[in-house]
N, C-alpha and C positions, 0 to 999 in steps of 0.2 A: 362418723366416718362416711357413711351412705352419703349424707348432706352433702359433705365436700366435695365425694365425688360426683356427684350429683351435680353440684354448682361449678365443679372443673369440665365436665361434658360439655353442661348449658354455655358455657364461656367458650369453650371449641367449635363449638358450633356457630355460635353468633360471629366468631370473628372469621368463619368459613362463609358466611352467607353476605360478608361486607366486602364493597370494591377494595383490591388490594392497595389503592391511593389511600383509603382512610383509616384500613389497618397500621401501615408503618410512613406515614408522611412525612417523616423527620428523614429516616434512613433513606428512603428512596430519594428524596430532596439533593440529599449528601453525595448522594450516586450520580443523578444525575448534574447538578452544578459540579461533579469534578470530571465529569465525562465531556461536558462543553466545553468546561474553561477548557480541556486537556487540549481538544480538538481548535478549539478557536487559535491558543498559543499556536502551537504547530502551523496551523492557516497560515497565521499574520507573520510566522519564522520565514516560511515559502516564500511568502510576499516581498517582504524586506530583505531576504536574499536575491531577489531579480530573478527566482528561481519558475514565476507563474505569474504573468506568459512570460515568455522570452522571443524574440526577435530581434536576431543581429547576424554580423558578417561574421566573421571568425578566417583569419590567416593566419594559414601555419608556417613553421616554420622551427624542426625542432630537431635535433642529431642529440643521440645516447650519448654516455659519458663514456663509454666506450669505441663510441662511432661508427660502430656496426648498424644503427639503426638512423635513418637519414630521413624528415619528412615535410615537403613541401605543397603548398597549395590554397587556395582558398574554398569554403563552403559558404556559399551568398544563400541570404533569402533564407537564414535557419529561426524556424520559429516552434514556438513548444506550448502549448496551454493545459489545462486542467486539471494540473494535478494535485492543484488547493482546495479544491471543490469537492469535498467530504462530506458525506450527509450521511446519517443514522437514519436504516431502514427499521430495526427494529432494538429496544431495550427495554431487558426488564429484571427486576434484581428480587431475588427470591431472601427476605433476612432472616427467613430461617434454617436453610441452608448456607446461605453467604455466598450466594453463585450469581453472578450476572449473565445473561443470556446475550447478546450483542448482534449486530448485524451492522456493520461498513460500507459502507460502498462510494465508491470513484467513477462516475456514468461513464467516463470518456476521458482520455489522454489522446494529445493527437500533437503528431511530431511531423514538419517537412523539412524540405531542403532542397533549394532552388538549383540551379543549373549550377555545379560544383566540380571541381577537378584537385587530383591529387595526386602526388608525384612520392613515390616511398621506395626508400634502396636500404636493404638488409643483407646485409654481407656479401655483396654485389648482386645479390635478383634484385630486379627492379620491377614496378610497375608501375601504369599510368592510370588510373583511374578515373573516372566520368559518372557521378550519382547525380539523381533528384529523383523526386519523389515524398513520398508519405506513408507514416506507418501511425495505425490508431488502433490503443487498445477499451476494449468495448467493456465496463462493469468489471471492475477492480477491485474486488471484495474481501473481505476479512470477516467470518461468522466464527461464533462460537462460542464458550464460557470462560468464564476465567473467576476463579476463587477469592475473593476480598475480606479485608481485614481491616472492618472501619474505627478510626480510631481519634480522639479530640476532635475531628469534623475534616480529618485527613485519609487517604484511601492508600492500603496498598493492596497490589497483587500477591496471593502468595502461589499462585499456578494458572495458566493458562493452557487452553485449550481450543486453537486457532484450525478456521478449515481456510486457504487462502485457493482464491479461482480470478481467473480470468475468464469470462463468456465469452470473448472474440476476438482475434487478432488479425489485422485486414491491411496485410503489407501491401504496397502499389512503387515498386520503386525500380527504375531501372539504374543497372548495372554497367559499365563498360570497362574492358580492363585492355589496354594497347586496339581499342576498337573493333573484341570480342565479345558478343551479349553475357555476361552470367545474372541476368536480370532473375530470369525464375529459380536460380539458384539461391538468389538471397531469398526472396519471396519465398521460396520453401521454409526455407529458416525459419522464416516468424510464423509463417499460416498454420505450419506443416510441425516440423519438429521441435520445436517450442514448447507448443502445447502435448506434445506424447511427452517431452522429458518432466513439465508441473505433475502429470499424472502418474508418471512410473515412477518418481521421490516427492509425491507429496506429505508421505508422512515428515521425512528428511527436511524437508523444505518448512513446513507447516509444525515441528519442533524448534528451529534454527527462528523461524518468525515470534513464538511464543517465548523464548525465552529472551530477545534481542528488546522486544517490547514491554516484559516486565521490568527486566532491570533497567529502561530509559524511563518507564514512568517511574518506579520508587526511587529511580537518582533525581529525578527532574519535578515530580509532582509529589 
C-alpha cells in the first residue's frame, strides 16, 4: 500500500513539473480545433452576409401598417468594417477541471455615414433630420470561463461565465434636427451613457450573453 501510494505521489508530481501541452495534448487539441473552426465559421458567416465591410447608399422609404409612422430619406456614404476580425488574446483549458479560461477580442468596429438627411412623421410630429459622422468602438471583448463537456471529439458548453467590455466608445457625429444642433446630445449617447448603462447591468448583460452563446454553440457546433 505504501508502494502505491508512493508511486501515485511520484506520478503527481511528474506530471505537475511537465508543460501542460504534453500532459493532455489530445484534449487540448479538441479544445482548440473546436474553438477555431467555431470562430473561423462565424468569420466566413459575416462575410458572406456582406455583413464586413459594408459600404452602400441606403434609401428610405417606409410607412407602418398603421401609418402613424411615415419615413423618408436617403443615408449616402454608409460604410461599416471590423467586425469579423476576431482574435483569441488568451486560451487555456484546464481537463481536469473541464474549464476553459478564454479571452475575445474585436480591436476595432468603426461605422460612418456621409452627408444624409431624413424626413420622419409619427402621428403628425414631424422632423427633419441632417447626420454624418462616425462612431468606433475600441476592443470588444468577451473574457471569461465556460464549463465543457468533451465528448467523441465534439465540445459542449455546459455553463458559462462571460465578463463582456468595451474600452472605448469615440462618437463624432453631428446632429441637425429642422436646422437645430443636438450633435453633443447624441455624442453623449455613445461617449457618455452607453458605457455607465454596460456597467450598472453588467451582470444582466453578461448572463443574457452566456447563455445566448451556449445554446448557439451546442445548436450549431
Amino acid at each position: 500500500m505504501k508502494s502505491l501510494a508512493l508511486a501515485c505521489l511520484l506520478a503527481i508530481a511528474a506530471t505537475n513539473a511537465l508543460p501542460q501541452s504534453e500532459i493532455v495534448p489530445a484534449q487540448n487539441r479538441i479544445v482548440d480545433y473546436w474553438l477555431i473552426d467555431a470562430i473561423e465559421i462565424l468569420t466566413q458567416w459575416i462575410k458572406n452576409k456582406g455583413l464586413d465591410p459594408v459600404e452602400t447608399d441606403i434609401e428610405l422609404d417606409y410607412v407602418s401598417r398603421d401609418g402613424l409612422l411615415q419615413i423618408v430619406g436617403l443615408i449616402e456614404g454608409l460604410q461599416f468594417k471590423g467586425i469579423s476580425d476576431i482574435n483569441i488574446d488568451n486560451l487555456y483549458y484546464n481537463i481536469i477541471l473541464g474549464r476553459l479560461d478564454i479571452d475575445l477580442v474585436i480591436p476595432k468596429v468603426w461605422f460612418h455615414i456621409g452627408n444624409s438627411r431624413i424626413k420622419a412623421v409619427y402621428a403628425g410630429l414631424k422632423a427633419d433630420l441632417e447626420i454624418n459622422g462616425s462612431l468606433i468602438f475600441f476592443n470588444i471583448r468577451i473574457a471569461g470561463d465556460a464549463l465543457l463537456r468533451l465528448f467523441g471529439g465534439s465540445v459542449t458548453i455546459l455553463n458559462m461565465n462571460p465578463n463582456f467590455s468595451i474600452e472605448h466608445i469615440d462618437a463624432g457625429w453631428t446632429l441637425l434636427e429642422s436646422g437645430e444642433d443636438y450633435s453633443c446630445w447624441i455624442n453623449n449617447i455613445f461617449n457618455t451613457e452607453i458605457p455607465n448603462f454596460l456597467e450598472t447591468y453588467k451582470n444582466e448583460i453578461n448572463t443574457v450573453i452566456g447563455e445566448q452563446i451556449r445554446r448557439a454553440v451546442n445548436r450549431w457546433w
